[in-house]
N, C-alpha and C positions, 0 to 999 in steps of 0.2 A: 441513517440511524445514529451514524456516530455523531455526526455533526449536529443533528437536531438536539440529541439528549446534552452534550458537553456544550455547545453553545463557542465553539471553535470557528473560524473563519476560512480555514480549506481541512478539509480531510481525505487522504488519499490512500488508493494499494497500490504502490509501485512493486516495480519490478526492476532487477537488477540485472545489469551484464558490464562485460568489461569494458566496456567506454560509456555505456549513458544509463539511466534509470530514465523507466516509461512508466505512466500512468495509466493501469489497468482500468480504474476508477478511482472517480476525481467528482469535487465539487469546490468552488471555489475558485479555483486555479483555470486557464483559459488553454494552457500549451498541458503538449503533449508527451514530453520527453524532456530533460536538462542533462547537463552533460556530467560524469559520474564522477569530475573531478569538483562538482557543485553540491551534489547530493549526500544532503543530511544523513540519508537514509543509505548510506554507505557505510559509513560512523557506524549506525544502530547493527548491520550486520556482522560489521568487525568484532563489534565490542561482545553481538551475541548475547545479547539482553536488550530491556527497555532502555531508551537514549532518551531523557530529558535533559531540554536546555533552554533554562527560565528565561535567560535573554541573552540573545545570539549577541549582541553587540558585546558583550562583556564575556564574551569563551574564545577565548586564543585561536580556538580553530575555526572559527567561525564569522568572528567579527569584521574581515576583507572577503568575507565570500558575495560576490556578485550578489545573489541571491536574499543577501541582506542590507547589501547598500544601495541597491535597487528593489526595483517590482521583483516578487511582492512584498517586498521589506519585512523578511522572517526577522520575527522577534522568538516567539517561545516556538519550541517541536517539541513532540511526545512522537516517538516509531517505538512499535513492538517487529522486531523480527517473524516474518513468515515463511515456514518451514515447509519442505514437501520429501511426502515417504517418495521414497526412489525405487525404481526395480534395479536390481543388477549391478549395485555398487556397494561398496565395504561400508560408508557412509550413512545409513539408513535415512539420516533427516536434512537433507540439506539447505540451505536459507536460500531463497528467492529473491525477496524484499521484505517491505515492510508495510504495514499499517499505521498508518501518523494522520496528528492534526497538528495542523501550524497557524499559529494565531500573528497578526503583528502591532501586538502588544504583548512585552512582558508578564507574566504570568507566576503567580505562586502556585505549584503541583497541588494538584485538588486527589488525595488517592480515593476519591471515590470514583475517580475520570479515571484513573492508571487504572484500576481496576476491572472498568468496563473496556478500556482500548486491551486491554489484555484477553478477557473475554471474546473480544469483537475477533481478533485478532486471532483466535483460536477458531475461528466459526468461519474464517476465511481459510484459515488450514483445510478446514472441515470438507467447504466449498470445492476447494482444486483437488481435494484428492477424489471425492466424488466424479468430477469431471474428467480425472485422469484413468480410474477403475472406469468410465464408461466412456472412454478411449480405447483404453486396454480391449474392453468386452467385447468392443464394434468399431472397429475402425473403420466402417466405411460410414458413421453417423451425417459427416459433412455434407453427403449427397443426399441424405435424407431431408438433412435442414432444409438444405435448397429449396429441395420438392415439396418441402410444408411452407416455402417464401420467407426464410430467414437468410440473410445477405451470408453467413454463415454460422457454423454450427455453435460456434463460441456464444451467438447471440439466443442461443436457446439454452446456453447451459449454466454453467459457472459466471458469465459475464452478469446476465442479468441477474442471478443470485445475489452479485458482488453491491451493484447497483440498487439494489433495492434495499439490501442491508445497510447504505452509507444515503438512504434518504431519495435516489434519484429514481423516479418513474417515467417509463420511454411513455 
């Protein structure tokens, strides 16, 4: 969905940890994780707002990143930060990753597109916490996927949610 309606050339939900960002769902892009000393979508959660950057070659922090002077030659990224309600921590919202489309052409900010990846981005909050409350409720769901022939339970829940909102049909 993101990708169809904005006309961007990869759109993704990563996920963030202390050494890499993985891609929950992806279009566009072939791999499945880069290393988090690469990742745009690091930036976005730092900074804890939306990260546009019209053309990477021309941003200090961006311009030697692999990523850009190679495949797939990021030029513009838009990440909105994706948030997840937490149980049992002081924290309430903590950032995961993010929601981005990365084009490799330069780009002027269209805010009718910020607008919708912000949207979008909020309906992926939406998503995991869903997935997490019926986690919480049933913790044994995994074996149920099984026995209903899903490789697992991720692929009956939030996954495919993820995936069909950013355009992909299994």
């Amino acid at each position: 969905m993101g990708l169809g309606i904005t006309g961007y050339k990869i759109a993704l939900v990563s996920l963030i940890d202390k050494d890499r960002q993985w891609f929950k769902a992806k279009i566009g892009l072939e791999v499945d994780q880069t290393p988090r000393e690469f990742a745009f979508c690091a930036h976005a959660l730092a900074a804890d707002d939306i990260l546009i950057v019209p053309d990477a070659t021309r941003d200090d922090r961006f311009s030697s990143n692999p990523l850009v002077t190679g495949a797939p030659n990021i030029r513009f990224y838009a990440g909105v930060p994706i948030r997840a309600e937490m149980r049992n921590t002081s924290s309430r919202r903590l950032p995961l990753g993010t929601l981005c489309v990365i084009d490799d052409k330069p780009r002027d900010v269209d805010p009718g597109d910020m607008k919708l990846l912000v949207e979008l981005a909020h309906s992926v909050e939406t998503l995991i916490a869903a997935r997490s409350s019926a986690t919480y409720a049933w913790p044994d769901a995994g074996q149920y996927a099984g026995a209903a022939g899903y490789s697992d339970a991720a692929r009956c829940g939030a996954a495919s949610g993820l995936n069909y909102m950013l355009g992909i049909f299994p």
